[in-house]
N, C-alpha and C positions, 0 to 999 in steps of 0.2 A: 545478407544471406542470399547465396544464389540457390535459382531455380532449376533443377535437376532433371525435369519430366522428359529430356530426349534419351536420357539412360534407360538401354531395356530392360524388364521385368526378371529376363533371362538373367544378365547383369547382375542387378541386383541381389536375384535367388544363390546365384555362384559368392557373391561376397560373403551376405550371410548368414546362409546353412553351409555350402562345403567350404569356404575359409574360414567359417566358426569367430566372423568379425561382429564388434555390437557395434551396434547405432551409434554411438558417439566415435566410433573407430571410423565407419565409411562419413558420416557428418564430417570428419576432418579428409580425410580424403576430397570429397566435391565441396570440401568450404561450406559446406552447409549447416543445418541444427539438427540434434536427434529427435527432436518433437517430428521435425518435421518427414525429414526418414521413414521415423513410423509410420507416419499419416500414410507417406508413399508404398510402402509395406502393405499396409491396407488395401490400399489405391490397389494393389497389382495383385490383389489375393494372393500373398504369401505369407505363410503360418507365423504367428508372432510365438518367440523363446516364451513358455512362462515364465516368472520370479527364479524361480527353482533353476531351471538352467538355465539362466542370466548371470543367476546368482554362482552356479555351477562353473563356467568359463572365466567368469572375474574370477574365482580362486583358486581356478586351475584347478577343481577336483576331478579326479578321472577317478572312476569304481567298474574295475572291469567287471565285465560280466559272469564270467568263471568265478571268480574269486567272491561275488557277491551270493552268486547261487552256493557254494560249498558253506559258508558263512552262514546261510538264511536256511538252507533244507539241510544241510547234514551235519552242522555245528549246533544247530537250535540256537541261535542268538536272537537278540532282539535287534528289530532296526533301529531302538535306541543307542544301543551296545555297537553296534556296526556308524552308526553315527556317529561315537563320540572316537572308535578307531580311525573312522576317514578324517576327522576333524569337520564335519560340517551336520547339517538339522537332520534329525530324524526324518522330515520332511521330504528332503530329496531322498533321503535314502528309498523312499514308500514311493514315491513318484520313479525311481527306476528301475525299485520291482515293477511296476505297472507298465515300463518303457520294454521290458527285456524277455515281461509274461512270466515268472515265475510264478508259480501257484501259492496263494497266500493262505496265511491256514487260517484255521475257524477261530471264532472270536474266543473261546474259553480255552485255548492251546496257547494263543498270543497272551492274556489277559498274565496267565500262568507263567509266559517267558518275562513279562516285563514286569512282574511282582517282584519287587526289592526288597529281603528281608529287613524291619524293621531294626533289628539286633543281630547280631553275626554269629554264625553257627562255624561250629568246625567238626571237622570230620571224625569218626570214630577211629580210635584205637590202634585197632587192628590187632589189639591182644586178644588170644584166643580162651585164656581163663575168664577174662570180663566178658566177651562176648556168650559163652556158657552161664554166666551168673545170671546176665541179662535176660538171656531167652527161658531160662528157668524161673525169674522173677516174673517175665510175661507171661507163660503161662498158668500164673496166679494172679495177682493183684492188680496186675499192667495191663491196660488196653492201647494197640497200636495200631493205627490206620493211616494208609497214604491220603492224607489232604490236599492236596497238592500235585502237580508232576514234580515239582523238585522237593516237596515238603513231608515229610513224616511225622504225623500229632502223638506223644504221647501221653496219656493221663490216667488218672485214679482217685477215686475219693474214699476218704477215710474218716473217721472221727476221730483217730488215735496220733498221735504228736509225733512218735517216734518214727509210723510209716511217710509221714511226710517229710521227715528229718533226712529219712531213708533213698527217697525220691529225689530231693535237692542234692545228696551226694551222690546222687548215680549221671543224674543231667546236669548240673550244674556247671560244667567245665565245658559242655556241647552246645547249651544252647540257653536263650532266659527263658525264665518260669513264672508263670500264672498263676494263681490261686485265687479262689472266691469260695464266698458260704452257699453251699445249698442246703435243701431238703430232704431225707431221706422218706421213702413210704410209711415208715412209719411215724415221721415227725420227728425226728430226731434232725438233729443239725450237722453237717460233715461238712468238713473243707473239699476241693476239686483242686486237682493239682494239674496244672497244663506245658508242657514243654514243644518246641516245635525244633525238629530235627533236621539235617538235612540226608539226602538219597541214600550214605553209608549207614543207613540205619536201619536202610530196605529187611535185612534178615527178621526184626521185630515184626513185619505185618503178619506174617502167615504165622495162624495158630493150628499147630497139628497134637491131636490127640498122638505123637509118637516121638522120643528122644533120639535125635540122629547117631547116625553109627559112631561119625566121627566122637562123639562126648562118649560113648559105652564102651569105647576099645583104650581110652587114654583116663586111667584112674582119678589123675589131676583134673581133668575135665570134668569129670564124672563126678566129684567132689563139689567145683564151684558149681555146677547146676544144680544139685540134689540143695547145695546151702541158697542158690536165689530159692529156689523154686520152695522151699521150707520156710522164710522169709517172708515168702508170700501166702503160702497155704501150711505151713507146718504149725505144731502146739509143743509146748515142753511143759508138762504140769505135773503136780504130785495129786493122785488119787488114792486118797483114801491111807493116806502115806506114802506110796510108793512112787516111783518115778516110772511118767509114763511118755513116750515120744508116738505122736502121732499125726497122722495127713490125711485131712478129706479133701476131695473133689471131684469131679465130675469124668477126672482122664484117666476114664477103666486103665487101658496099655499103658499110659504111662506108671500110674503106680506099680501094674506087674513088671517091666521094665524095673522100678526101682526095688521092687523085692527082688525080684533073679539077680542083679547087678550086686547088691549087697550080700545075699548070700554067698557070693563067688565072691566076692572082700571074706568071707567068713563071720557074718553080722547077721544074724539068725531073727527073724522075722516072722508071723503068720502072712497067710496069703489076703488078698485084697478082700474086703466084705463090702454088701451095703450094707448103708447105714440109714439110709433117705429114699425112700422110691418116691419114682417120678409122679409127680402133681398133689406132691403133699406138702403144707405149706410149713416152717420154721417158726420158731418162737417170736420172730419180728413181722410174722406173716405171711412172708416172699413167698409165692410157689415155688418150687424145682421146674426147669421143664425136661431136664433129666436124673436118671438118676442119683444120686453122690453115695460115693464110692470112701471106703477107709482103710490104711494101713495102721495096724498098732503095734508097738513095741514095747514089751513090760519086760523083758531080760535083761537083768544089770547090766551083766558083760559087753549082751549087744547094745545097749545102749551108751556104754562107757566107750568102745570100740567106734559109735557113731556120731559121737559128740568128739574124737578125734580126728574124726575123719573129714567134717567139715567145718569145725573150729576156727580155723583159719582164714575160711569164705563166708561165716557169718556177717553179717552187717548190720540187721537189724538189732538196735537198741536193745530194746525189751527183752528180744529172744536171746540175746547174749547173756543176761541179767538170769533167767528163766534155767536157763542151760548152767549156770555155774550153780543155781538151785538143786537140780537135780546130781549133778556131779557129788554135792558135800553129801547129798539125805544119799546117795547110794555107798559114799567111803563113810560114811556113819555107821550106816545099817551093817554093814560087813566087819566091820568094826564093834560094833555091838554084837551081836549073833556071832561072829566068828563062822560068817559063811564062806563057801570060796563053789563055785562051777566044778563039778568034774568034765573034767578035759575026754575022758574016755567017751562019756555018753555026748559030750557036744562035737565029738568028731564022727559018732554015730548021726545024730540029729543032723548034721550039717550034707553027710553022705546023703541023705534019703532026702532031705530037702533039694536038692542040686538035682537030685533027681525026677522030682517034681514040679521042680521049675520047668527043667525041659518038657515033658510031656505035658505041662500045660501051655508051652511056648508052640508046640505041637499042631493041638490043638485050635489055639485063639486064633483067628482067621487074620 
């Protein structure tokens, strides 16, 4: 091995940093060893490459600068994900953010980019009937929150077999599903059903006490919403013999929204009541912290007329089962009795209702 020490430091620094040569490269140049190189590297305080861009030059990776920052601030990638595109360790990739200064983000924004869903979700639809059934199924039974910056949680607990039956054909194609036994307050035992979404599912978070225009101007819409949202908060039972169709909950506007909407179907309806005032507790206990609110429907017609109407967007088991209940006790009854609606007075009643709708569509703020 020869000895090297009349080469200047100058020399040296030009081989290199701006030739971009490594130690075993100038080692063969003055016949020398790379141990030794270093040592003289040292010797002449000049910066040693770390691993990283050692490792960087032996395989030729170049990660422009440009192309890194678009990737890292306005792609949202991970440096794992930008690692495995350059072909080389996350590692360097994190070492030239640190080389180039781009601003790194906070620890629970990175945490969120390099979370790898367990099971593969896919994206929504994009039908705009399912999409209406959905958000009317949320705003009863379904609860939806962003977990996540890429994640959407959805879930429900129920005691009943069917709603969860209900829940697995609605997510089931989007994404896997969870379940466990909990507790209810009052001791009773319910399943929790859990599904994890991804971002196209964003329209489920926000719960508004109001039915968008787009669903009240297109009847088809206006249909599968009224059949989620019924699914989730609707009853079809016979009272007292009769056939009765009814909805509580707590979205004053909404259920006026669905009485005005049906009576302009010509589905004749009384107006919303309470039936619950706020901080009085239910037969299982629970408080209210707001009011709830009920629509009831005892008219054959309108309810033979309403059970056509979202027939087709039922999905719930039970309520399917419930509904052809009341269908046969109402061609029964009319069939026994030899009753029929006169048309004169329900085209009266329908006038003065339509009129009513509005003046109180008027008034509600």
């Amino acid at each position: 091995m020869r000895l090297i020490d009349e080469v200047s430091p100058e020399k040296l620094k030009e081989l290199y940093w701006n030739r971009k040569m490594s130690s075993p490269e100038i080692a063969k140049v003055y016949s020398s060893n790379p141990v030794y190189i270093r040592a003289l590297l040292r010797k002449c305080e000049i910066k040693i490459r770390t691993k990283s861009e050692a490792k960087r030059l032996f395989y030729n990776i170049n990660i422009p600068k440009k192309e890194l920052k678009r990737l890292y601030l306005e792609k949202k990638i991970s440096s794992t994900e930008i690692a495995r595109k350059f072909k080389c360790s996350p590692h360097l990739v994190r070492n030239r953010i640190w080389e180039y200064k781009i601003p790194i983000r906070p620890l629970k924004e990175a945490l969120a980019l390099s979370n790898t869903p367990q099971y593969p979700r896919h994206d929504f639809s994009g039908n705009l009937e399912e999409k209406a059934y959905l958000i009317g199924f949320r705003q009863g039974d379904l609860y939806a929150r962003q977990a996540r910056s890429r994640t959407i949680e959805v879930f429900m607990s129920s005691t009943k077999k069917a709603q969860h039956e209900l829940f697995r054909n609605l997510f089931l194609k989007y994404g896997h599903i969870w379940q466990r036994w909990t507790k209810a307050p009052d001791g009773t035992r319910e399943i929790s059903v859990c599904c994890y979404l991804n971002n196209t599912f964003k329209f489920l978070v926000a719960k508004k006490d109001l039915i968008e225009s787009w669903i009240l101007k297109n009847k088809k819409y206006f249909a599968t919403f009224l059949a989620g949202y019924s699914d989730a908060e609707g009853s079809f039972c016979l009272c007292g013999g009769d056939a009765v169709f009814s909805i509580r909950s707590q979205d004053k506007n909404i259920l006026h929204q669905i009485r005005a909407k049906l009576i302009e179907l010509g589905i004749l309806l009384r107006p919303p009541q309470i039936v619950r005032k706020e901080g009085t507790r239910d037969i299982r206990g629970t408080i209210s912290n707001k009011n709830i609110w009920a629509i009831f429907m005892h008219r054959k017609n309108a309810i033979l007329k309403l059970i056509d109407l979202i027939n087709p967007y039922l999905k719930h088991a039970d309520k399917q089962r419930r509904m052809k209940i009341l269908t046969n006790n109402i061609l029964e009854r009319d069939k026994k009795y030899n009753r029929h609606q006169r048309s004169k007075w329900d085209k009266l009643y329908l006038k003065d209702s339509l009129k009513l709708c509005q003046v109180t569509a008027m008034r509600r703020p």
